[in-house]
Backbone as CSV, one residue per row, in Angstrom:
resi,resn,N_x,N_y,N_z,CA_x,CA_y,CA_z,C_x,C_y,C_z
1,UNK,-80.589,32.935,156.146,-80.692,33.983,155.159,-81.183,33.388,153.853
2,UNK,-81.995,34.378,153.143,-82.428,33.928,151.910,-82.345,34.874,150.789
3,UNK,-81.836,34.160,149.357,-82.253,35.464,148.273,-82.979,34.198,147.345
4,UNK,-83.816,35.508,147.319,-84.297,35.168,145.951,-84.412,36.048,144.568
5,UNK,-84.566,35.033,143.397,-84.986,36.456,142.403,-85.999,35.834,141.522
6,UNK,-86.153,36.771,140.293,-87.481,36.769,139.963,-86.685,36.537,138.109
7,UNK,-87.006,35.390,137.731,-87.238,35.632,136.221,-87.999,36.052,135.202
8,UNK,-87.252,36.658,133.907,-88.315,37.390,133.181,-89.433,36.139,132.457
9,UNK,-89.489,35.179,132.693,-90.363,34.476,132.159,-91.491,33.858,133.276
10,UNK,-91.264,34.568,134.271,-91.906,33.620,135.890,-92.255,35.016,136.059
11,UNK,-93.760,34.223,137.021,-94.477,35.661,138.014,-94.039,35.397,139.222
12,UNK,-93.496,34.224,140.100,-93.039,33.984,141.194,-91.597,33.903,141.066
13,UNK,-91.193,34.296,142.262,-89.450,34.370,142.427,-88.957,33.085,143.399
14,UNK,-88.119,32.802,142.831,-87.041,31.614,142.925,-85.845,31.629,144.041
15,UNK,-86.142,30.571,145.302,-85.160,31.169,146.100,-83.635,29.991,145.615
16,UNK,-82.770,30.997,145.868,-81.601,29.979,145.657,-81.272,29.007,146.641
17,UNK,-80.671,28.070,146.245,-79.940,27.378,146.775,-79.161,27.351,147.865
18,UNK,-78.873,26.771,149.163,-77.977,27.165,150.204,-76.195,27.073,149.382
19,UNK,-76.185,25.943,148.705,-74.557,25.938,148.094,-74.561,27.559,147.019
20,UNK,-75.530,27.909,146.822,-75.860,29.185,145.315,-75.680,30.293,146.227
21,UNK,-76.149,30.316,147.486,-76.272,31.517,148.027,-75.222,31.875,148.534
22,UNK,-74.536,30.550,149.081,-73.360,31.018,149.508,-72.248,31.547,148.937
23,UNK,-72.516,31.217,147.399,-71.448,31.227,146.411,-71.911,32.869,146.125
24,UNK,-73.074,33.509,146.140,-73.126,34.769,145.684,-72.782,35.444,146.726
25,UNK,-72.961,35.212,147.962,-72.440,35.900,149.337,-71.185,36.475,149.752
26,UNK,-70.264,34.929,148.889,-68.741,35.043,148.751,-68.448,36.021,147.531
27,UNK,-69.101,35.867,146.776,-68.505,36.626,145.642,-68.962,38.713,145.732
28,UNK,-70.251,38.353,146.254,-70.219,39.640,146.720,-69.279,40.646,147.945
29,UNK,-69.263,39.827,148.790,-68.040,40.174,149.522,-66.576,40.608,148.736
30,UNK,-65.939,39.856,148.582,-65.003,40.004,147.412,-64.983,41.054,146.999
31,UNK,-66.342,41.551,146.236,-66.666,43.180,145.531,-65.752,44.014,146.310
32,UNK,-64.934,45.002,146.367,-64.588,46.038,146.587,-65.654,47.060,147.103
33,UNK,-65.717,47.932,147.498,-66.081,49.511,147.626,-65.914,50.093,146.291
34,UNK,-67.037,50.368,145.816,-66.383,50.719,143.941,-66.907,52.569,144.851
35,UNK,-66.645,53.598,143.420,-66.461,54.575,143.874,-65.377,55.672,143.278
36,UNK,-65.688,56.767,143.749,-64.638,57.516,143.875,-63.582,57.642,145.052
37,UNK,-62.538,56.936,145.745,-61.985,57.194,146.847,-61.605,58.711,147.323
38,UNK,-61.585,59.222,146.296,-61.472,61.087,146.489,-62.632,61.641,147.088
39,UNK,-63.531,61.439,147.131,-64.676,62.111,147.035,-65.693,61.499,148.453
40,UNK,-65.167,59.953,148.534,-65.841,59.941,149.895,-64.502,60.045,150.990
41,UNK,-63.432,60.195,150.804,-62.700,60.506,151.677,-62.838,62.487,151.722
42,UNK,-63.189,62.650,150.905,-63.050,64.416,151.043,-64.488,64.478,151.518
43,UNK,-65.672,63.713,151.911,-66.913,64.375,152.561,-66.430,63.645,153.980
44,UNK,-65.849,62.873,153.801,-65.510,62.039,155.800,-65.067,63.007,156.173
45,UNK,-63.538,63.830,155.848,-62.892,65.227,156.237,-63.290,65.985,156.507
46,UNK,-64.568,66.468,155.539,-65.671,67.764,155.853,-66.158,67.373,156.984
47,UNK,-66.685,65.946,156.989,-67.678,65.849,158.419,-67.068,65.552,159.530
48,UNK,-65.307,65.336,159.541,-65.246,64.922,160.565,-64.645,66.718,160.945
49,UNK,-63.793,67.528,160.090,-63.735,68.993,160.645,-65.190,69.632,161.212
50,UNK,-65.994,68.987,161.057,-67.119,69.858,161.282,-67.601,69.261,162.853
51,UNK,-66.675,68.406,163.096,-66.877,67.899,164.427,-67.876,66.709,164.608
52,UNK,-68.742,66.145,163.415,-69.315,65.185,163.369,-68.467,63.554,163.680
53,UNK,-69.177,63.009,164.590,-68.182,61.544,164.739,-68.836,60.822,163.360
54,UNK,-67.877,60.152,162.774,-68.043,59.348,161.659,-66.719,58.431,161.182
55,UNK,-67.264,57.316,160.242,-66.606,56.546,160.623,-66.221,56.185,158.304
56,UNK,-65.505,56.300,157.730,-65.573,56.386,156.163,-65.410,54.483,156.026
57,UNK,-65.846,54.145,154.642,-65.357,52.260,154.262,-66.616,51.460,155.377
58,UNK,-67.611,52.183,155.906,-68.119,51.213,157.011,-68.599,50.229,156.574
59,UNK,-69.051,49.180,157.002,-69.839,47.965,156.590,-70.858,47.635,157.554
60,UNK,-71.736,46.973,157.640,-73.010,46.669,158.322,-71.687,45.380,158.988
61,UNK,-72.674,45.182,160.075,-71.698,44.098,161.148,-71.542,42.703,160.153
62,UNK,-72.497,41.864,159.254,-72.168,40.921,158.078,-71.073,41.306,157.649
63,UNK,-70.549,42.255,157.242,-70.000,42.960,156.156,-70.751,42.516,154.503
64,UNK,-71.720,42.624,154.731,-72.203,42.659,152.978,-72.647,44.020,152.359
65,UNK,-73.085,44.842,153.427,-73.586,46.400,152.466,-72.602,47.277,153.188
66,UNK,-71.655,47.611,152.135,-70.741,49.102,152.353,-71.535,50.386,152.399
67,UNK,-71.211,51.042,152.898,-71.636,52.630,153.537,-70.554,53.482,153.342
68,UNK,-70.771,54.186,152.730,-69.386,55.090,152.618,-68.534,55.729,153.248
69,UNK,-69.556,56.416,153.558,-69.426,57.430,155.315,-70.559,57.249,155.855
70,UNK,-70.567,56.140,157.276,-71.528,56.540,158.129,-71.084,57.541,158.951
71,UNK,-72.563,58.537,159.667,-72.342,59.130,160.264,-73.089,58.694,161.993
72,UNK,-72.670,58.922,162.957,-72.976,58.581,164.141,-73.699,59.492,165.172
73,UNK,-75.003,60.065,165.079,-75.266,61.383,165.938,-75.572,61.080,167.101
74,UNK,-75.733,62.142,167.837,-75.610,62.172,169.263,-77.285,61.292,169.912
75,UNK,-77.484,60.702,170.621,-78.330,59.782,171.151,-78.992,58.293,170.544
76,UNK,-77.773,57.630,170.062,-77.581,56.562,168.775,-78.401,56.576,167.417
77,UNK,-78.454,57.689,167.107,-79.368,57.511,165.652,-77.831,57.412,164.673
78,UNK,-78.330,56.871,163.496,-76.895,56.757,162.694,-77.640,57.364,161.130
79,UNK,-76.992,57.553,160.142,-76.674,57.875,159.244,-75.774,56.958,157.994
80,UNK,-76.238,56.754,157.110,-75.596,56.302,156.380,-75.719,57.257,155.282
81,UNK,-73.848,57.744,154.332,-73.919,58.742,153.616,-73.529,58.019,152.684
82,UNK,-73.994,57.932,151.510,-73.725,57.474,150.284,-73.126,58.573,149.156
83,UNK,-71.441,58.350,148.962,-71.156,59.509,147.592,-70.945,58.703,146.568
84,UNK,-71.758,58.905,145.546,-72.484,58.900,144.975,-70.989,59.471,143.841
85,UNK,-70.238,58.912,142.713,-69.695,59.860,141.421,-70.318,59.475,140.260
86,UNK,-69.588,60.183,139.467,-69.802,59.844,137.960,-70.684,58.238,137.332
87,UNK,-69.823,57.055,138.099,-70.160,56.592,137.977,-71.633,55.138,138.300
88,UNK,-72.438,56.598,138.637,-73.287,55.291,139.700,-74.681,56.815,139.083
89,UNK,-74.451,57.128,138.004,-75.434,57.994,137.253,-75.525,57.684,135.795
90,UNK,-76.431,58.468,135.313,-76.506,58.537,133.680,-75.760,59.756,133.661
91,UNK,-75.235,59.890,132.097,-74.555,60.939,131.885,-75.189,62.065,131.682
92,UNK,-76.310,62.143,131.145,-76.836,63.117,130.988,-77.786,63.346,131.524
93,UNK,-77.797,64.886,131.862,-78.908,65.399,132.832,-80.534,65.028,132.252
94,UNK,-81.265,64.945,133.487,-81.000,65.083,134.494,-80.201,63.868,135.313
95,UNK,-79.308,64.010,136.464,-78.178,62.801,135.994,-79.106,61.741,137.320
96,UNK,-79.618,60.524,136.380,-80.557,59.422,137.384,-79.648,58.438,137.698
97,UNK,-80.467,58.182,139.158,-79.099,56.919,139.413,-79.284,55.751,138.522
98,UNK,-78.165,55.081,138.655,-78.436,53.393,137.837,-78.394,52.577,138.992
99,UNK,-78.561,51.177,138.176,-79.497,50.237,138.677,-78.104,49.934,140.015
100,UNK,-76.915,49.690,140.161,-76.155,49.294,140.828,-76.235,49.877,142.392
101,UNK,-76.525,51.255,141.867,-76.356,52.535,143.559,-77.522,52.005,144.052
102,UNK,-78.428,51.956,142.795,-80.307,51.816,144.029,-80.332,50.458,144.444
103,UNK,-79.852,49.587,143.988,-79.915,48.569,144.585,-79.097,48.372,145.946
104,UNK,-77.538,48.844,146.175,-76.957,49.291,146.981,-77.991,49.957,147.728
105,UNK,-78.822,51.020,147.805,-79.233,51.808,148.620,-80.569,50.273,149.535
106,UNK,-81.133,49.729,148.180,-82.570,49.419,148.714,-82.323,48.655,149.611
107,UNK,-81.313,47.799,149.359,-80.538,46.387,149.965,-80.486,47.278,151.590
108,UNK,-79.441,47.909,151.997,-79.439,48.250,153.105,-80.783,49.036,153.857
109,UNK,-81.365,49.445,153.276,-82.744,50.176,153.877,-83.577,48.319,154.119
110,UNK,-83.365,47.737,153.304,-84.587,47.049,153.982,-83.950,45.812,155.027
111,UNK,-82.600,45.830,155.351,-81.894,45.040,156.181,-81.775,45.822,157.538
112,UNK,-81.388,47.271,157.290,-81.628,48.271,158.710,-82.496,49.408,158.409
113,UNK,-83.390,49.306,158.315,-84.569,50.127,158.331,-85.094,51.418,159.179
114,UNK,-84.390,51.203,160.199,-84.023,52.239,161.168,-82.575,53.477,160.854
115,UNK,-82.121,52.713,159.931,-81.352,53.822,159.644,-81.779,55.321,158.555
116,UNK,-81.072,56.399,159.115,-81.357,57.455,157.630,-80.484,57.258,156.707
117,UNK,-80.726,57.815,155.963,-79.878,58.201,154.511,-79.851,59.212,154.212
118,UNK,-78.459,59.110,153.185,-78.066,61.035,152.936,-77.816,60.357,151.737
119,UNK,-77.793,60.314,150.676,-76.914,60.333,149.328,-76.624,61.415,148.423
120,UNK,-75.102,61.519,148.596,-74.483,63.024,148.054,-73.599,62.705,146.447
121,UNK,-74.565,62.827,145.456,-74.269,62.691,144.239,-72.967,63.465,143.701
122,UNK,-71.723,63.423,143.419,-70.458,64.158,142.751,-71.155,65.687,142.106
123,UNK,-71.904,65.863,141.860,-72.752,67.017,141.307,-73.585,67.971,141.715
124,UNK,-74.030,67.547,143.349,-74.156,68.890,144.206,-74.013,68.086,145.338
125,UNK,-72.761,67.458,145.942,-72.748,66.860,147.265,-72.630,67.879,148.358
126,UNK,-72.016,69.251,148.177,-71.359,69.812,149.208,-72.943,70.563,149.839
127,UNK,-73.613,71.103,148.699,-75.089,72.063,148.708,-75.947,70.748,149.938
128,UNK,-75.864,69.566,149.488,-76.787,68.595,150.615,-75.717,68.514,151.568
129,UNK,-74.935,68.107,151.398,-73.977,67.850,152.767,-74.256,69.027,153.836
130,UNK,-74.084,70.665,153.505,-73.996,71.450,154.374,-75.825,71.375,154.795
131,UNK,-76.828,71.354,153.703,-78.245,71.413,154.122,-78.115,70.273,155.639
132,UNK,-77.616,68.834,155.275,-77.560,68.117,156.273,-77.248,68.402,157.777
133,UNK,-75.960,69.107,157.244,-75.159,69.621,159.005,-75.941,71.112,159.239
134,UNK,-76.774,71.492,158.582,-77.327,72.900,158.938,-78.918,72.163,159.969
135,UNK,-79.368,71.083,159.189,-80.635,70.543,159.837,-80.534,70.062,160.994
136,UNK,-78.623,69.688,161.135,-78.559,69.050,162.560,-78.278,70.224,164.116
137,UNK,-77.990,71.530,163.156,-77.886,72.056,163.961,-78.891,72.338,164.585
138,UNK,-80.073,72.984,164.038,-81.482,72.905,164.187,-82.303,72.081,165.266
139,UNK,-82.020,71.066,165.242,-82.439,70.127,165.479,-81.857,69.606,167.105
């Protein structure tokens, strides 16, 4: 595994160190699930009354990118649902994510790439959530 990053004084990016990487690996781990625990436990409930299998706290098999609520549909496609509160926006409308969620998001899209995404912002989660389970019915 490799990270690298990019300084503001460099056009090329810098890979770390194996002792550096490991040390950010560990420390990222460590991180918690930040969040609202209300809010992704109250969309797991919705989806799991709604008869959807899902699984809330998931982690990619590493455990380095948390998923909030994955969801699991029928002929192995998966879902990853991201809720999204207060704090992973600007305050004021229109409310944009910050740098912490998108990076969260980009990180796992480009490690499983095959997966979808749902991200249900504290501010109209239920309006996408039901669009979601209405498309699956469809479908």
């Amino acid at each position: 595994a490799e990270l690298a990053f990019r300084r503001a004084d460099s056009s090329s990016p810098v890979l770390l160190s194996a002792p550096m990487y490991s040390l950010c690996e560990r420390a990222w781990l460590a991180n918690p699930i930040t969040g609202d625990p209300n809010l992704r436990q109250e969309v797991y409930r919705e989806f799991h009354a709604m008869g959807l299998d899902c699984e809330a706290d998931w982690r990619t098999d590493d455990g380095l990118i948390p998923v909030d609520v994955m969801v699991f549909l029928p002929g192995g496609s998966q879902v990853a649902c991201f809720t999204e509160g207060p704090e992973s926006y600007t305050v004021s409308e229109p409310h944009l994510p910050l740098a912490r969620a998108k990076l969260r998001w980009t990180i796992l899209r480009r490690r499983q790439p095959d997966l979808k995404y749902l991200v249900l912002p504290f501010y109209d989660w239920r309006n996408i959530a039901n669009e979601f389970i209405t498309s699956l019915k469809v479908s």
